[in-house]
N, CA, C and O atoms as a CHARMM CRD file, in Angstrom:
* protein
*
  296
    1    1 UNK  N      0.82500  -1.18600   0.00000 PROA 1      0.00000
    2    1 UNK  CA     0.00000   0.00000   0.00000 PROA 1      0.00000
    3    1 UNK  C      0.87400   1.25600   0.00000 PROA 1      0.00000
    4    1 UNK  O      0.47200   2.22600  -0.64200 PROA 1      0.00000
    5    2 UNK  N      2.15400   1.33200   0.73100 PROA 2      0.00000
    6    2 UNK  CA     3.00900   2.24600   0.90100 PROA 2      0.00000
    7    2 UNK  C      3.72400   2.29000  -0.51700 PROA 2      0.00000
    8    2 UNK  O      4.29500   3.35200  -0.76500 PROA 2      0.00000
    9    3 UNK  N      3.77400   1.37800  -1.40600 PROA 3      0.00000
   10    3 UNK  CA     4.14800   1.60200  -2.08000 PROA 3      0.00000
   11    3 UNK  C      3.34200   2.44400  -3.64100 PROA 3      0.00000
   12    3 UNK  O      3.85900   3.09600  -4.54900 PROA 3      0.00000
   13    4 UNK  N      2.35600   2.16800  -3.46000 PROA 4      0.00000
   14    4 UNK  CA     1.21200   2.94000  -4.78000 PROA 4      0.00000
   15    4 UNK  C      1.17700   4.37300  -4.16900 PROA 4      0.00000
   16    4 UNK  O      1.18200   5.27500  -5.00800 PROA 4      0.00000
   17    5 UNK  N      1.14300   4.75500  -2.83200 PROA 5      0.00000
   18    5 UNK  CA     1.05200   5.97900  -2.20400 PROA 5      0.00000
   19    5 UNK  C      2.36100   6.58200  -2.72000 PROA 5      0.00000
   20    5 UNK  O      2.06000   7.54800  -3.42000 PROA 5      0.00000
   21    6 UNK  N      3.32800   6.46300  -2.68400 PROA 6      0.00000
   22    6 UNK  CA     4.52800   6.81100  -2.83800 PROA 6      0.00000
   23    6 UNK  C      4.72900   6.93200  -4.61300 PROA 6      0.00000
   24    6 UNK  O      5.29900   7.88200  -5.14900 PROA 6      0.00000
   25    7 UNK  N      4.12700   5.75100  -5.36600 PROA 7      0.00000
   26    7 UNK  CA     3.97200   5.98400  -6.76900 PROA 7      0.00000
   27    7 UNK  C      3.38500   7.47300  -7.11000 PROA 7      0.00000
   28    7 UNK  O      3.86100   8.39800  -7.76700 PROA 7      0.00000
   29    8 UNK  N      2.11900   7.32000  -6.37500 PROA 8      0.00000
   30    8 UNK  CA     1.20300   8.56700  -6.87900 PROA 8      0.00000
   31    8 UNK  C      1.68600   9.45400  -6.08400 PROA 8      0.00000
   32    8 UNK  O      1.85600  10.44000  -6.80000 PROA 8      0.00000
   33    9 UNK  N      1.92400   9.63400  -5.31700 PROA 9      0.00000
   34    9 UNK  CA     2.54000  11.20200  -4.69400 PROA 9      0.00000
   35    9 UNK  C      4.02300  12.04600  -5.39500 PROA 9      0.00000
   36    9 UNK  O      4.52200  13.17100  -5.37900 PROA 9      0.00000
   37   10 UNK  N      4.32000  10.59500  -6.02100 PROA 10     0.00000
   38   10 UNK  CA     5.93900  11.12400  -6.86300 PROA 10     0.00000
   39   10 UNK  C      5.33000  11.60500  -8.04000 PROA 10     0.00000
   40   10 UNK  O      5.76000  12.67200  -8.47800 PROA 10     0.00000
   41   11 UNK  N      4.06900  10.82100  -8.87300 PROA 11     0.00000
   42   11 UNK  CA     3.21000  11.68200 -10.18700 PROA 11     0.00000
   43   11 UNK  C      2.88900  13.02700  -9.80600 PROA 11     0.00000
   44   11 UNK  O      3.26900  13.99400 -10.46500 PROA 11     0.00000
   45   12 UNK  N      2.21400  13.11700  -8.78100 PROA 12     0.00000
   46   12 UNK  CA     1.55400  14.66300  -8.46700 PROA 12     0.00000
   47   12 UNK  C      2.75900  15.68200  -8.24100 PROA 12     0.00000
   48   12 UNK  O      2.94100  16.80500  -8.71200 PROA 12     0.00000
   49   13 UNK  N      3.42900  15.00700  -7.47000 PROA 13     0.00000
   50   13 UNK  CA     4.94300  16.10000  -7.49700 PROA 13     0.00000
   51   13 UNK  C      5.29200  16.40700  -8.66200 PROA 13     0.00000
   52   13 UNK  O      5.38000  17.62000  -8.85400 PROA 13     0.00000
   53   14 UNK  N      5.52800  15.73900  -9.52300 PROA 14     0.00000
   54   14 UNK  CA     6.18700  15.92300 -10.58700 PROA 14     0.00000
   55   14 UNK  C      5.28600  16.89900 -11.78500 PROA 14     0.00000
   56   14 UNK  O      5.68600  17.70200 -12.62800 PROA 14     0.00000
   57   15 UNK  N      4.19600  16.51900 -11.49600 PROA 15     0.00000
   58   15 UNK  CA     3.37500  17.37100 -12.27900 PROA 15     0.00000
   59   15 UNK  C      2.95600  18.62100 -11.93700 PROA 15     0.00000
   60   15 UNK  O      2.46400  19.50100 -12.64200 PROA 15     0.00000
   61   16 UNK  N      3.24000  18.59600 -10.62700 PROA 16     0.00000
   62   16 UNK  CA     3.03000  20.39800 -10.03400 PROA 16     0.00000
   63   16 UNK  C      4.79600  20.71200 -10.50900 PROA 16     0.00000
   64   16 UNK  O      4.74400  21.88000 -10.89300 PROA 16     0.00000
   65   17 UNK  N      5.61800  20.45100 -10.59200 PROA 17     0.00000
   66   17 UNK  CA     6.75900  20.98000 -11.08400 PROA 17     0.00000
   67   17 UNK  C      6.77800  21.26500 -12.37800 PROA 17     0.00000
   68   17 UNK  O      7.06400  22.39100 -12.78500 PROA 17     0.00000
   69   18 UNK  N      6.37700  19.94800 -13.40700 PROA 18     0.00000
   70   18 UNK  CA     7.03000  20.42400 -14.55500 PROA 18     0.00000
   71   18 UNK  C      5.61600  21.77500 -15.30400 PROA 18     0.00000
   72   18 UNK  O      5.89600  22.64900 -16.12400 PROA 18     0.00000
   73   19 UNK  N      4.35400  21.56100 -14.76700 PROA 19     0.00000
   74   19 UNK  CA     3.32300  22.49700 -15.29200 PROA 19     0.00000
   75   19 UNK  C      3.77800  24.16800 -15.78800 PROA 19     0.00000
   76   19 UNK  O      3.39000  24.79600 -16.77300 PROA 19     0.00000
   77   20 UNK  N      4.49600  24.47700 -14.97300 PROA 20     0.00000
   78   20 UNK  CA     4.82300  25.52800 -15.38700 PROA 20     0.00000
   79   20 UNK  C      5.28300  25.75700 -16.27800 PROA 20     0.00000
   80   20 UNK  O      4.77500  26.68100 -16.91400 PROA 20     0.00000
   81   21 UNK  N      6.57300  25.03000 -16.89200 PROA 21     0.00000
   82   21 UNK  CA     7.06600  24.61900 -17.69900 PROA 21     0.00000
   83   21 UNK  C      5.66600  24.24400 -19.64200 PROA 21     0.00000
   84   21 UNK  O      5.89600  24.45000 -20.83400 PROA 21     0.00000
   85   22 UNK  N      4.57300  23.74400 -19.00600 PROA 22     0.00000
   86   22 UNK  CA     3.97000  23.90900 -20.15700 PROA 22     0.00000
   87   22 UNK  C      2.85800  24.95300 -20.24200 PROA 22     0.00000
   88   22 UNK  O      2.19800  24.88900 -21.27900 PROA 22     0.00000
   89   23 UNK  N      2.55500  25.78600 -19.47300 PROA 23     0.00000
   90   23 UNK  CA     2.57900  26.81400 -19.31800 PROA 23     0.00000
   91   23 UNK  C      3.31000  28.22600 -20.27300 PROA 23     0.00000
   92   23 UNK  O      2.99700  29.16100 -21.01000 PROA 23     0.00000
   93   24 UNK  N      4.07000  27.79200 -19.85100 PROA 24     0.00000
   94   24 UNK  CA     4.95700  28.77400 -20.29400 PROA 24     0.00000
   95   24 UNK  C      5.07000  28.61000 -21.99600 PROA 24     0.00000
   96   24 UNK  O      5.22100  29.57300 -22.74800 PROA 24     0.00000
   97   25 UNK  N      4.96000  27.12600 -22.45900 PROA 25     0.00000
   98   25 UNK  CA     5.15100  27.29600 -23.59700 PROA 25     0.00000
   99   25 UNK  C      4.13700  27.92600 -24.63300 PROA 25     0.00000
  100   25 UNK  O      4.32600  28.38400 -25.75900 PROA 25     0.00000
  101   26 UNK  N      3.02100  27.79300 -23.88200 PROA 26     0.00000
  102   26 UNK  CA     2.07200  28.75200 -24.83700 PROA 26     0.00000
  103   26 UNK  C      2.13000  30.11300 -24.87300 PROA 26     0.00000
  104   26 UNK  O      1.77100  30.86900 -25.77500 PROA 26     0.00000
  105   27 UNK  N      2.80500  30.45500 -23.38700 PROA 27     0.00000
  106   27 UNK  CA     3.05000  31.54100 -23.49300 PROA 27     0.00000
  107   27 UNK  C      3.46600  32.61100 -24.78200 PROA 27     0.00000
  108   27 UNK  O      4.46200  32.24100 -25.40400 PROA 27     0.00000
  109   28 UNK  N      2.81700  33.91000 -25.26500 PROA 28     0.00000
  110   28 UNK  CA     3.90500  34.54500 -26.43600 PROA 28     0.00000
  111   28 UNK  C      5.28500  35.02300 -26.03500 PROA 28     0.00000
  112   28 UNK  O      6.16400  34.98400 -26.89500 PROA 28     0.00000
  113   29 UNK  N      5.54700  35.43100 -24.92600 PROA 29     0.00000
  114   29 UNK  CA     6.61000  36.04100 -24.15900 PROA 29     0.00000
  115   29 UNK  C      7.65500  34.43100 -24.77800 PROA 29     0.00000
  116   29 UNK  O      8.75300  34.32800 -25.32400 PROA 29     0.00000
  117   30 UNK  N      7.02400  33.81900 -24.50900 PROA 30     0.00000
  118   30 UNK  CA     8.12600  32.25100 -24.67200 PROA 30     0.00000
  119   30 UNK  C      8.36700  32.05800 -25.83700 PROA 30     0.00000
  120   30 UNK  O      9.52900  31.89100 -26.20500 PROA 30     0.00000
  121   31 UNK  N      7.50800  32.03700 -26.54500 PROA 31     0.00000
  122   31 UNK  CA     7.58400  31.84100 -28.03600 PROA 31     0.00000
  123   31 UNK  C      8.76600  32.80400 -28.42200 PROA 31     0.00000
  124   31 UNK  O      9.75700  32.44500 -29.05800 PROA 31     0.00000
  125   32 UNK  N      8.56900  33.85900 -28.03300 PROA 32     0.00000
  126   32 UNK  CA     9.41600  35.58700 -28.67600 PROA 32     0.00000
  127   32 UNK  C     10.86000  35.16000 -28.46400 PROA 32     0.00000
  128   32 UNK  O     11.82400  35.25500 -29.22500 PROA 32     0.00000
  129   33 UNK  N     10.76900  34.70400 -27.33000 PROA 33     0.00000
  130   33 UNK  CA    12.41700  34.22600 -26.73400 PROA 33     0.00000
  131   33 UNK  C     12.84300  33.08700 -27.22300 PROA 33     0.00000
  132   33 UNK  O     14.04000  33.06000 -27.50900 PROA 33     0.00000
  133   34 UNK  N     12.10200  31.94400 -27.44400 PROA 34     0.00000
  134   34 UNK  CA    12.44800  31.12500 -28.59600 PROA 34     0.00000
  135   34 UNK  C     13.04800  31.51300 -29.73200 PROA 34     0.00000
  136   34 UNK  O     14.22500  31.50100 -30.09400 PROA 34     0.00000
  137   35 UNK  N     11.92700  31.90200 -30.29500 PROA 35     0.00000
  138   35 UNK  CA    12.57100  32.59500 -31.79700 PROA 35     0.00000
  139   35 UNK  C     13.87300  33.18900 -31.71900 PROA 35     0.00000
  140   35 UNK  O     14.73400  32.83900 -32.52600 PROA 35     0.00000
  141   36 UNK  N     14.15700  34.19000 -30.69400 PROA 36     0.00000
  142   36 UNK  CA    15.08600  35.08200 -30.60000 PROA 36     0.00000
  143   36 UNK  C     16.29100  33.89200 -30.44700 PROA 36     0.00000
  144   36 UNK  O     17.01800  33.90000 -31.44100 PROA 36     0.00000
  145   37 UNK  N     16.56600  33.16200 -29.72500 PROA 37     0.00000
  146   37 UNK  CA    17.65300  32.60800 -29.51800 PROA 37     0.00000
  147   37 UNK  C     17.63000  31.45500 -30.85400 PROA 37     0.00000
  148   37 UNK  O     18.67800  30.95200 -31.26300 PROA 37     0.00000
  149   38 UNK  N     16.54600  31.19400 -31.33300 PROA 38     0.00000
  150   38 UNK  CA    16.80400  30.16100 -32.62500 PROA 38     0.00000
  151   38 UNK  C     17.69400  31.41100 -33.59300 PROA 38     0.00000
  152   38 UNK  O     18.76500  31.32600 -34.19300 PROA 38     0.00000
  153   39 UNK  N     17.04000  32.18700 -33.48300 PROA 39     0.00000
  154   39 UNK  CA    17.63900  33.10100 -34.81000 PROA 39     0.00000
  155   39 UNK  C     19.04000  33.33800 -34.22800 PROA 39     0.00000
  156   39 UNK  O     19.78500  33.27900 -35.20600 PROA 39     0.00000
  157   40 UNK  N     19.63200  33.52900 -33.34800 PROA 40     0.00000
  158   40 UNK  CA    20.85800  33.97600 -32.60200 PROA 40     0.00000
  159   40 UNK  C     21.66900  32.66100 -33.30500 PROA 40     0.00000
  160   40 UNK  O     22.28400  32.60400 -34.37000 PROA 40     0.00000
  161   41 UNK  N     21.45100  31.76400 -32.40800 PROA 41     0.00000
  162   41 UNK  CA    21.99100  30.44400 -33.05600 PROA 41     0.00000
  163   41 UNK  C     22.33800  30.03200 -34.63100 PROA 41     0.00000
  164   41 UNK  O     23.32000  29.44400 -35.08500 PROA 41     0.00000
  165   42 UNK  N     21.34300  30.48300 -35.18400 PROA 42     0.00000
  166   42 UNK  CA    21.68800  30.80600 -36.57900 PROA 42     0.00000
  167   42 UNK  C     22.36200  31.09300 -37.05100 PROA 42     0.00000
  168   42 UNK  O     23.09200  30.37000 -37.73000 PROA 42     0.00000
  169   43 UNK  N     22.49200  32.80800 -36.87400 PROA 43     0.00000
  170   43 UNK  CA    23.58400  33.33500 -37.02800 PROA 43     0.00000
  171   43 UNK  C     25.24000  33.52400 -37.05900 PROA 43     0.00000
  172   43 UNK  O     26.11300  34.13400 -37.67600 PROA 43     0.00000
  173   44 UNK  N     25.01900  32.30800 -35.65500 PROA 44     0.00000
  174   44 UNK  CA    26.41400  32.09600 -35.11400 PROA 44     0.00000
  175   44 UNK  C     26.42900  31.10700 -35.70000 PROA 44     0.00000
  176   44 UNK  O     27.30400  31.57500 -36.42900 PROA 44     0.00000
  177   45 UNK  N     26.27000  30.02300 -36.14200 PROA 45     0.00000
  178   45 UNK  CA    26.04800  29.02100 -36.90500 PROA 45     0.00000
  179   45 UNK  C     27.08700  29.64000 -38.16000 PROA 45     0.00000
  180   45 UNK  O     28.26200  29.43900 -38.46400 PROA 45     0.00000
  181   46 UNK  N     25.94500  30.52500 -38.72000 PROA 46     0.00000
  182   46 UNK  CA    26.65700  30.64500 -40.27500 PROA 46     0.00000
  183   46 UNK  C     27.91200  31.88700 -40.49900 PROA 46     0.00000
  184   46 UNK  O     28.41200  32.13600 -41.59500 PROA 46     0.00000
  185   47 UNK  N     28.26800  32.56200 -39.23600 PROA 47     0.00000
  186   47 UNK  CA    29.31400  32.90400 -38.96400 PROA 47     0.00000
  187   47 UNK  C     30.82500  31.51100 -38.96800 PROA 47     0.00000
  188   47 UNK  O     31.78300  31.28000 -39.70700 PROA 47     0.00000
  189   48 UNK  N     30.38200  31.03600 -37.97100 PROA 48     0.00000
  190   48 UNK  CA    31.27400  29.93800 -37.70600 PROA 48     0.00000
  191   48 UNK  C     31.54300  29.20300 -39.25500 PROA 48     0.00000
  192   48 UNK  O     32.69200  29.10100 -39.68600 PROA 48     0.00000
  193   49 UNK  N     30.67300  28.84100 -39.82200 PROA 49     0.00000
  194   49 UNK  CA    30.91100  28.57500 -41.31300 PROA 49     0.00000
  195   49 UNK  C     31.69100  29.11900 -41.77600 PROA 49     0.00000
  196   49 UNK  O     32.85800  28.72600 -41.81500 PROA 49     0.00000
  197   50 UNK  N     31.23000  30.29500 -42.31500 PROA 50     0.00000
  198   50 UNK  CA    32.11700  31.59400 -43.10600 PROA 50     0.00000
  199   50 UNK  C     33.43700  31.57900 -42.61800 PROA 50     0.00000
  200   50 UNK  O     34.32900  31.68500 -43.46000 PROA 50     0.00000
  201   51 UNK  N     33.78200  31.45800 -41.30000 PROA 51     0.00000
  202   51 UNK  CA    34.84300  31.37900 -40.61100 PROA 51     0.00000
  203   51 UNK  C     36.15800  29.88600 -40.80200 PROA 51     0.00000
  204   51 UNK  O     37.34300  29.60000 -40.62700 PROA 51     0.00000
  205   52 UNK  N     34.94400  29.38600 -41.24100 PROA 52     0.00000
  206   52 UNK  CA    36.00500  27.81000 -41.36100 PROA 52     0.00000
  207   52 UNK  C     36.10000  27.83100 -42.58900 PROA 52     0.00000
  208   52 UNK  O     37.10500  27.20600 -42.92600 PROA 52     0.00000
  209   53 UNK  N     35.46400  28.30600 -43.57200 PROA 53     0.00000
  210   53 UNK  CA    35.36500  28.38600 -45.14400 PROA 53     0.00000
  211   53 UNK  C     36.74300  29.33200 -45.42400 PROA 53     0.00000
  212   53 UNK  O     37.68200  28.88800 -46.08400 PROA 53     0.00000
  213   54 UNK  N     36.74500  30.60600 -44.87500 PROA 54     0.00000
  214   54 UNK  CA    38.08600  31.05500 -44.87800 PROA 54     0.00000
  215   54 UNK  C     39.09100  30.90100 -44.73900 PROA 54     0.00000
  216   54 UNK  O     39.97000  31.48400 -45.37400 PROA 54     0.00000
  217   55 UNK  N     39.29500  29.95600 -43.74400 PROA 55     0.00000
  218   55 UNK  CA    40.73500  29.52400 -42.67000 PROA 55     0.00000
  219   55 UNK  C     41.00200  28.13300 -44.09300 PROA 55     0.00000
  220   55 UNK  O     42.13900  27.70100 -44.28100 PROA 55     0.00000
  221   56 UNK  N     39.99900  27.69800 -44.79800 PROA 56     0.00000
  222   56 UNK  CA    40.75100  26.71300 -45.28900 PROA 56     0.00000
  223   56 UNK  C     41.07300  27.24200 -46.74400 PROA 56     0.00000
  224   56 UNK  O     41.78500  26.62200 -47.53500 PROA 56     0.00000
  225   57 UNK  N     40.40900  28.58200 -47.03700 PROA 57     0.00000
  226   57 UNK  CA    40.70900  28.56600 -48.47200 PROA 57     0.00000
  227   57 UNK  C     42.02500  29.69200 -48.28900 PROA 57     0.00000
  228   57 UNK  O     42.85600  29.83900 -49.18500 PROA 57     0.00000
  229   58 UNK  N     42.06800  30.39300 -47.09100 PROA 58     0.00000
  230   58 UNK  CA    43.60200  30.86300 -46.85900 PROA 58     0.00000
  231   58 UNK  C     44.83900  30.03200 -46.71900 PROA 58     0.00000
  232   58 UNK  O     45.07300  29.25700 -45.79200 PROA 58     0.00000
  233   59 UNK  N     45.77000  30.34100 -47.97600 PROA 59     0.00000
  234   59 UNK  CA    47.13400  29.45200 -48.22500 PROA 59     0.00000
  235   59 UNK  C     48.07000  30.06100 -46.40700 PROA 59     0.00000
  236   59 UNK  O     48.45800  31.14900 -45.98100 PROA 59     0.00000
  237   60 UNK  N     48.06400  28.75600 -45.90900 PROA 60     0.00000
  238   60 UNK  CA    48.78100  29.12300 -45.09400 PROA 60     0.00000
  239   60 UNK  C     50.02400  28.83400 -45.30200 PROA 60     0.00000
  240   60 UNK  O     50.18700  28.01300 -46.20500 PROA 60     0.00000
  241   61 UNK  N     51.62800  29.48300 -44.42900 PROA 61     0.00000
  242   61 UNK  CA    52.67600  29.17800 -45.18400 PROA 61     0.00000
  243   61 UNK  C     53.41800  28.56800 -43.85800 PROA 61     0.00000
  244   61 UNK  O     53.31500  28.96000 -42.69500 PROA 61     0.00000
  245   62 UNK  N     54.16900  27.53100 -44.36600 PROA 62     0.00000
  246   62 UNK  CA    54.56800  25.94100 -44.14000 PROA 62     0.00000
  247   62 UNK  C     55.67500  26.60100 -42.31300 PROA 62     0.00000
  248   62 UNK  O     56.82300  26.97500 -42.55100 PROA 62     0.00000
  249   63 UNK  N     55.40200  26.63500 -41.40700 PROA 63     0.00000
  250   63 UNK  CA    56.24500  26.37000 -40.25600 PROA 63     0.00000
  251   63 UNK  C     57.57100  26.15100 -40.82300 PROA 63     0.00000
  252   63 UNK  O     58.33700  27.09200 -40.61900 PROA 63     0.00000
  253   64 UNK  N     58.00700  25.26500 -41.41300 PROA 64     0.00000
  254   64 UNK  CA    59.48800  24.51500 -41.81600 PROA 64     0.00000
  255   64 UNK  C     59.87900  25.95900 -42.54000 PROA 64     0.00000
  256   64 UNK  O     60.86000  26.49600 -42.02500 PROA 64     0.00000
  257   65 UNK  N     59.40600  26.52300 -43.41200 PROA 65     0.00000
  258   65 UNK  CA    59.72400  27.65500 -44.57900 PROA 65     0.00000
  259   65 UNK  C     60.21000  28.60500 -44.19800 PROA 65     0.00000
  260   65 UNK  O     61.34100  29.01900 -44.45500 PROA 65     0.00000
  261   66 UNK  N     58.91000  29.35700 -43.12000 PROA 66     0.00000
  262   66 UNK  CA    59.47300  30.91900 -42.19900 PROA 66     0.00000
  263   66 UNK  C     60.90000  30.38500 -41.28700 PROA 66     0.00000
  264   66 UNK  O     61.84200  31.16300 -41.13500 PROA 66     0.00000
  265   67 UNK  N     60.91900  29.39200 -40.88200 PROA 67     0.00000
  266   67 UNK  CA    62.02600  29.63200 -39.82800 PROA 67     0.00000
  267   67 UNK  C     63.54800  29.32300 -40.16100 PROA 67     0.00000
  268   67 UNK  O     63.67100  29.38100 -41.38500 PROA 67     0.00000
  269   68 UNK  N     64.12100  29.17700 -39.86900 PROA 68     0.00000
  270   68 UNK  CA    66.01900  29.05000 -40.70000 PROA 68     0.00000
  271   68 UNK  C     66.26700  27.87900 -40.04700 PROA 68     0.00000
  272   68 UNK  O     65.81500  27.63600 -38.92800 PROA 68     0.00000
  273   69 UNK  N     67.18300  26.89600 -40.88100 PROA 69     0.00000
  274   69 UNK  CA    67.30400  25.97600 -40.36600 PROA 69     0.00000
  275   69 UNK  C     68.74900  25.40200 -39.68000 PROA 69     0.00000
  276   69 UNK  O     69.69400  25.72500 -40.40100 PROA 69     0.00000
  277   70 UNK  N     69.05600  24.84900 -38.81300 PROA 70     0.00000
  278   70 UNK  CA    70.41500  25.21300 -37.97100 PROA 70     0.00000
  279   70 UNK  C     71.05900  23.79500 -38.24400 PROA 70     0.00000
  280   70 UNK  O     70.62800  22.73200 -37.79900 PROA 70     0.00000
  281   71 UNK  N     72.02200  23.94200 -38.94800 PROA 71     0.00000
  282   71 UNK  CA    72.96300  22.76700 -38.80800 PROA 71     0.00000
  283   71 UNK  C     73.88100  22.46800 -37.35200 PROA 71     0.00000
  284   71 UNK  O     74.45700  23.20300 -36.55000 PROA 71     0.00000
  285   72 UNK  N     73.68200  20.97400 -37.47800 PROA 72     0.00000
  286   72 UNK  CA    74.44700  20.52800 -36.09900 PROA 72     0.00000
  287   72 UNK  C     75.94400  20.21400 -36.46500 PROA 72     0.00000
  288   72 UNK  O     76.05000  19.42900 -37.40800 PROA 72     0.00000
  289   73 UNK  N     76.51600  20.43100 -36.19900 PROA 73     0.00000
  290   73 UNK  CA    77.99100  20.10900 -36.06400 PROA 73     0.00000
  291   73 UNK  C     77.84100  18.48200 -35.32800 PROA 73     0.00000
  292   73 UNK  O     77.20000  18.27600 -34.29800 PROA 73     0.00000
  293   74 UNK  N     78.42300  17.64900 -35.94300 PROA 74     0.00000
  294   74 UNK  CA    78.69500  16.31200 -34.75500 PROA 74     0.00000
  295   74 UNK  C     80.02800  15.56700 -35.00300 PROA 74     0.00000
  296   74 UNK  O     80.35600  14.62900 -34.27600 PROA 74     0.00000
């Protein structure tokens, strides 16, 4: 018996917690802030692109090339 009590009292908890939560999603205030951070994300998204699209089509020049190279005496 202690145990179905304990079932259903952990449902009702849980559902007075997460309610707000769907609540909120109908909310427009929620929606607005959705959008806003989808579109943010986006952006940075296709920044970061542009950004890696560059770095690879820039000839970079070879480490070994710029530096002088030192003979060892042995």
């Amino acid at each position: 018996m202690s145990n179905i009590t304990g079932i259903a009292s952990a449902f009702v908890l849980s559902s007075l917690f997460l309610s707000p939560f769907a609540i909120a999603e109908e909310s427009q205030t929620f929606v607005a802030q959705n959008a806003a951070r989808a579109a943010a994300y986006d952006q940075y998204q296709s920044e970061m692109t542009a950004k890696a699209q560059d770095a690879a089509q820039t000839p970079q020049a070879s480490t070994s090339a710029t530096q002088p190279r030192v003979e060892k005496d042995s």
